[in-house]
Each structure stands twice: as structure tokens, then as C-alpha cells.
N, C-alpha and C positions, 0 to 999 in steps of 0.2 A: 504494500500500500504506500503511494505515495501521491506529491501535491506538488508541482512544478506551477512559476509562473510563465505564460509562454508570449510571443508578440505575433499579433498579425498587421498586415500592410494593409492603411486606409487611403480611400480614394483622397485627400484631402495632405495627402504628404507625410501623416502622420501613422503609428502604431499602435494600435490597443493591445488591451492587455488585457488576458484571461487565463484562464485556472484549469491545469490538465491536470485530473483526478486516473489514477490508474490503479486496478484492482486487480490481482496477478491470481486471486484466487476464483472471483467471480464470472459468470457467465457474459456479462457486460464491461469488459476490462476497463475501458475509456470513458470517462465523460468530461463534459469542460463545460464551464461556466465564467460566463462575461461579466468583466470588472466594471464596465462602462467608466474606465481609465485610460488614457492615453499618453503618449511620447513621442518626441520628436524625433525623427530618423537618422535628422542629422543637423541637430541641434549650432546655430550660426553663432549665439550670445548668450553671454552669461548668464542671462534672464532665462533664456530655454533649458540651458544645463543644468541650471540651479531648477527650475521644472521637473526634469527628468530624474533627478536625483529623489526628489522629494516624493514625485509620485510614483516611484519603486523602491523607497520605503514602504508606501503606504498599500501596494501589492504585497511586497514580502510579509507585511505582519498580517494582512489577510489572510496570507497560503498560513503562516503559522497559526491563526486560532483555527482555521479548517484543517489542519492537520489535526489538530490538538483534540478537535471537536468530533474527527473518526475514529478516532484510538480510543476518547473516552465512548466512544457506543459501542464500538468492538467488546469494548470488555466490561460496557454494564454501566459506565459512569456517567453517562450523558446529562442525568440531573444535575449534575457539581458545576458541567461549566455555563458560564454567562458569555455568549455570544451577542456582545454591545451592536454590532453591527447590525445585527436582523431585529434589533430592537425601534421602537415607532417614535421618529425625530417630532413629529407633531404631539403625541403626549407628553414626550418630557419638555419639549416648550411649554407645553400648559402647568405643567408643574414646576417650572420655573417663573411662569407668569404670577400664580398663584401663591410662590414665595413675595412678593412682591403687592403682595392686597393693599396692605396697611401704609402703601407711597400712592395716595390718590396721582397721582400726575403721571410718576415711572408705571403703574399698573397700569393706565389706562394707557397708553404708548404699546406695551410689552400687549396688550390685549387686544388694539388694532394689527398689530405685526401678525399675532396669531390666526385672526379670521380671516387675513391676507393672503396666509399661507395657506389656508385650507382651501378659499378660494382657487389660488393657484393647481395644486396639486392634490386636494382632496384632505381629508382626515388619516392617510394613513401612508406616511411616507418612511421607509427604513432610512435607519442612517448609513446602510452602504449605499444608499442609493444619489448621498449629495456629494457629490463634487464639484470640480470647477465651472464644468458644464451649466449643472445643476445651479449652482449659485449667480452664474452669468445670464441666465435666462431669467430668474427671478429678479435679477435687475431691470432687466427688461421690462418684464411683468410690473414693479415697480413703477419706472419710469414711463411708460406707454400703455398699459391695462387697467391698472387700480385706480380706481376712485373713490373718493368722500363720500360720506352721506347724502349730499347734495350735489352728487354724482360731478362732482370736478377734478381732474387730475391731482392728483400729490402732487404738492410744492415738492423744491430742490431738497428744503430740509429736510421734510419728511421722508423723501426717498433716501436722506444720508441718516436720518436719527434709527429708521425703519429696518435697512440690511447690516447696521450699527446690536440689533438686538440679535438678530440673527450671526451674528461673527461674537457675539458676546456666550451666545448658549453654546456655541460649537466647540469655545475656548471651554467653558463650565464642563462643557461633557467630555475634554480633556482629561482634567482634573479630577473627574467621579471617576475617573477610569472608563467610560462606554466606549471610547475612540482612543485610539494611539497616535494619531494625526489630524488637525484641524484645515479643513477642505482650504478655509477661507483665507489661509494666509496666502495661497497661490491668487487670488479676485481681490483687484483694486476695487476700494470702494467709494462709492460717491463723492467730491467735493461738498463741502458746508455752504451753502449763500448766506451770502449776507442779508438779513432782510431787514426793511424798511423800515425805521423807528419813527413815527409819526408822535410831535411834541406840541404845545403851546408854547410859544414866547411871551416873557416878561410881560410883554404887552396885552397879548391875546389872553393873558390869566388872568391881568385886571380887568379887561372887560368883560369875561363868563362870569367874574363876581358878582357883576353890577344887573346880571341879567336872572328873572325868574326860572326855575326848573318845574316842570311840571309835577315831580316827584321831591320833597326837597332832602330829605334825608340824602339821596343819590346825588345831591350836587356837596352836600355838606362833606360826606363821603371822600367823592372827587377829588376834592377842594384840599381836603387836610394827607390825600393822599401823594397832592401835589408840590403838597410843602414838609413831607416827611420821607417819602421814595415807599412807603409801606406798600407791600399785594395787597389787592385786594381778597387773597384768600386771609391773610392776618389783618387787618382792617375788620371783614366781617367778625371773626371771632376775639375782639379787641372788647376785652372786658374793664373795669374801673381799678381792679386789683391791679392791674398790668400797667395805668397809669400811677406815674409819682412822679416825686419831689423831690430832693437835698438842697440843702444851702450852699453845695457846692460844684453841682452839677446844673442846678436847676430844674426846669422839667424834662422828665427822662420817660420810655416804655421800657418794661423788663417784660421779655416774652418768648416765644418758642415760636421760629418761622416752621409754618408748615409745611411747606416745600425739604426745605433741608433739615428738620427737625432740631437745630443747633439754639444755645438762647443766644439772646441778642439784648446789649441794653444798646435803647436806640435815644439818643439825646434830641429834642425838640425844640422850638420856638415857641416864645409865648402867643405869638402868633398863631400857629399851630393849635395851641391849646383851647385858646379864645374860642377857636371854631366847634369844640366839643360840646363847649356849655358847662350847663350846674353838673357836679358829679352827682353818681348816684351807686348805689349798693355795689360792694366791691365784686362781687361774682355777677351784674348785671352785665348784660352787652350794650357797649358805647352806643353802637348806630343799632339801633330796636327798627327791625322791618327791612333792614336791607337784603336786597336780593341780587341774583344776577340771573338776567334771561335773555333771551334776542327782542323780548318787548321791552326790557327796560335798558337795552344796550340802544335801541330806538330812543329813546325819550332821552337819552344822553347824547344821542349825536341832534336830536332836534332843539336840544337848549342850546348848545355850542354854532351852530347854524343860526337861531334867533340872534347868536351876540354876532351875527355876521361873518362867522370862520367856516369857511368850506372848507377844513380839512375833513377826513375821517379818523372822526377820533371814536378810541374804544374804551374802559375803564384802567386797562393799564396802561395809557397812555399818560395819563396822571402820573405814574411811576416814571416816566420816559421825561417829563416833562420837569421833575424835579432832579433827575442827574445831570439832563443839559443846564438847566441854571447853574445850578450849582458848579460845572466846569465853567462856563461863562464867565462867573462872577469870581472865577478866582482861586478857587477849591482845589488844591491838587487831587491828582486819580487816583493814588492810593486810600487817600481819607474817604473820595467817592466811592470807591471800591468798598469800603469797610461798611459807610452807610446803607450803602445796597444790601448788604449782607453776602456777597459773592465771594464765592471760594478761591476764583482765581483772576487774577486782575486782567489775563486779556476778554472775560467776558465785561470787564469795562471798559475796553477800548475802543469797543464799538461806537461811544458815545464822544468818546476823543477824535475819532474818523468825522462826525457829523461836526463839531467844532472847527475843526480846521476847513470843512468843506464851507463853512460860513464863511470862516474868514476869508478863502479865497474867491467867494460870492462879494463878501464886502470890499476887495479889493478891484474888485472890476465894475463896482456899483458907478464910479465917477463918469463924465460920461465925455467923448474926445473936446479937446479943448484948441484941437485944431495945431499942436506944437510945429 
């Protein structure tokens, strides 16, 4: 009994690779079984060779747990071994998804990726079954198939945040031991965009001041969201215990962001504060009735249009709106970084890109003067 990995020639330049099972005792000596693996024939760059190496490893330790996996039924042990390979790549995504409940934001990402894939490829795909192939189509799928609830393509990010989970569980299932080789180091994956931080200016905030909301708790909201950088997921659960005081800080929140679960004392303006009002019971909620929905992300963009701003603004724009001031007026990025609460200072330098593109806006504002 033995297990050879063998190459056949494809029309495409390239060789696959499969599995000659030979049985010296049986009546059926031969069988062979497709890796749906490939290699270059004649590998031109170091990119191909480093290919070709990697994926015969990832042959060879196949031929070894199929070797490993007839000798234990030969002699009776087939119970003992755990073949990771013929194991179902879509339930252990789900049970990686499901680690993950108690991160409202990362579950709900991890549980789009999921119904994506099922979309894709059905409920039942083995993990010998993904490779580079595999993963290159699902970009595809990705970027030209999948859509939104509201049936629109996946933005860029999406498609990078999305095959981002999927190169995450393949690494995990490294690690558990299921796989001896992760498909996806061979598939480049999506570039990041940058997307569009839509703010209020200095100007544009005192005039939504001056202007009625239909709703007013949602503009009060807004308002203190705009001169704190606070989510509006910690704004809603912004209780009176959480606000204080010292003689030497002044007014301050002590709280737990719920995005990154870290505490944060975040130091305020009495400005800020003003806007809160009378306190009230320390376990009460500051803004009593706030909500978020697409009718009350409407009645927010329709106050902001009364005060005559045709942007699109959304409620974390208000957060968008208090980082650019605050560089504006002077604030270095690290301090802005720290108020935001961000873990790492190039997701503040996003707001540093929009600054400087001002200023090169304001340097071309003058108009020719005929030299």
C-alpha cells in the first residue's frame, strides 16, 4: 500500500496535482484522486517558485494524512484519526462567527462574510476543497456578484474587510491544527479605500445650532457628539454615573467604549456639558428616547438641509466633525488620536489627509491677479 503524489500537464501551461493510491493486495490496484492543486512547469520568478514550493508542501502533507488515514483502517483505527481536510470550512466559520456574538460590530461583519459564502458555494464546502483557485474566484464573487441588502455592490472596503475574515479563519484553523497550510497566503488580497469622511465646518456647526430639529433630543445628541468625538453607540448608553467632575480635570466621562471594550476617561468642555442639562439619577440615561433608524437618520439630514448645508451628513458625522476641528485649530494627532479613543494613530491620519487637502484648497482659493 502506498500514496504517491503524481503531476499531470494542463492545457493552461500549468500541472496539477493528484494522488496515486496503489493497492498491491486488492483487486483494484490503482486509484487516484484530484488535489484540484497546481504548479508551474516551469516556473520564470521567484513568485512562481516560491508557488510551487508551497503548494507541494501542501500535497505532501495531504499524501501523509491519507496514508496515515489507510493504515489506521487497515488495522481497525480509523476512529482515532481526525482528517481536518474533509472537515466542512462553512461550519467552522460559523463557529468562529459565533465566538464572536458579544462584539456587536466584528459579529455582525464575521456574519455577513458567512451568508456570502454560503451564497457563493453553498453550506457545505470541505476545507481540501479551498485553494488559491478557490479563494481567487471568491474574490471575484466578492467584487462583481455580492450584494447588500439593498441589492448594491460591496464597496472596496467591504470586499477588503470581507476576504480579510476569510484569511483570518484559514490562519485560526492553522492553529486548531484542521490544516497544515493556509491557502490564502498564496491570494493577494484586496487594497483598503479610503473612504469619504463627510464633516461640518466651524461655520456650518454654528449654524445647525441656530436651526430647529424636528426631533430635539437627536440634534442635542449630534451637537455634544460634535464637540466630544463620542459614537454614537456610547452617547446612547451615556448614563449620569459616567459623567463627573474634579477640581482638577474639570469635567470629564469615565466609560467603557463599546466598540473596543477599553475604559476611556474622556475630558470635556463646559460647553459640552451645558448641552446635557440638569443631571439626573446616576444609573439614568443622559439622552432618554434616543434612537437610530433610516427615519431618524432622515430627520437628521433634513435639519442640516433647513440650516442650508447640502452635505450628507449621517450621525457619525458629528464624530468626523469634531476630529477635523480639533486638527484645525491646532490639536496635535497624537492627542486627537487619544480622544478618539483609536488604537492606532494611522486610523487618525485619515483626518490629517483631509486637512492638508484644505489647505491646498485654500491655497489656490486666491484668484489670478494677472502677475
Amino acid at each position: 500500500m502506498n500514496v504517491s503524489v503524481r503531476k499531470r500537464k494542463l492545457k493552461n501551461g500549468k500541472e496539477g496535482l493528484f494522488l496515486d493510491y496503489y493497492f498491491p493486495e486488492a483487486a483494484q490496484k490503482r486509484k487516484k484522486e484530484a488535489l484540484k492543486l497546481s504548479v508551474y512547469s516551469t516556473p520564470k520568478s521567484s513568485k512562481e517558485r516560491d508557488h510551487n514550493k508551497k503548494t507541494m508542501l501542501l500535497a505532501e502533507s495531504i499524501r501523509s494524512k491519507r496514508l496515515l488515514e489507510l493504515q489506521h483502517d487497515k488495522h481497525g483505527f480509523s476512529h482515532l484519526i481526525k482528517d481536518g481536510l474533509t472537515e466542512n470550512f462553512i461550519t467552522y466559520f460559523s463557529e468562529q462567527t459565533d465566538k464572536r456574538y458579544n462584539s456587536s460590530g466584528n459579529y455582525g461583519s464575521w456574519d455577513s462574510v458567512l451568508k456570502h459564502l454560503i451564497k457563493y458555494k453553498g453550506n457545505n464546502v470541505l476545507f481540501r476543497e479551498i485553494d488559491s483557485k478557490w479563494l481567487e474566484e471568491f474574490k471575484d464573487y466578492l467584487k462583481n456578484a455580492a450584494r447588500t441588502k439593498s441589492n448594491k455592490s460591496l464597496s472596496q472596503n467591504s470586499c477588503y474587510s470581507y476576504f480579510n475574515k476569510v484569511r483570518a479563519c484559514l490562519k485560526q484553523a492553522v492553529k486548531d491544527k484542521i490544516i497544515s497550510y493556509n491557502p490564502a497566503i498564496d491570494v493577494q488580497g484586496f487594497k483598503q479605500g479610503e473612504t469619504e469622511r463627510e464633516f461640518l465646518t466651524l461655520e456650518e456647526l454654528k449654524t445647525v445650532t441656530k436651526v430647529e430639529c424636528e426631533i430635539p433630543i437627536l440634534k442635542q445628541a449630534f451637537l455634544f457628539s460634535a464637540l466630544t468625538g463620542l459614537r454614537w453607540s456610547d452617547i446612547n448608553k451615556l448614563t449620569w454615573k459616567e459623567v463627573q467632575y474634579s477640581d482638577e480635570q474639570g469635567f470629564y466621562i469615565r466609560f467603557k467604549q463599546k466598540k473596543t471594550k477599553s475604559y476611556q476617561t474622556h475630558p470635556i468642555s463646559e460647553q459640552a456639558r451645558s448641552i446635557l442639562g440638569e443631571e439626573g439619577n446616576n444609573d439614568e440615561r443622559v439622552f432618554k428616547g434616543l434612537k437610530y433608524s433610516a427615519w431618524h437618520n432622515l430627520k437628521l439630514q433634513q435639519w442640516v438641509m433647513k440650516a442650508g448645508i447640502s452635505k450628507t451628513i449621517t450621525f457619525h458625522c458629528a464624530r468626523h466633525t469634531y476630529a477635523t476641528l480639533q486638527l484645525t485649530l491646532g490639536t496635535d494627532i497624537y492627542t486627537v488620536s487619544k480622544l478618539l479613543g483609536h488604537k492606532e494613530l494611522k486610523t487618525t491620519q485619515i483626518y490629517a489627509k483631509i486637512i492638508n487637502q484644505k489647505k491646498v484648497d485654500a491655497a489656490n482659493v486666491i484668484p489670478d491677479i494677472n502677475v
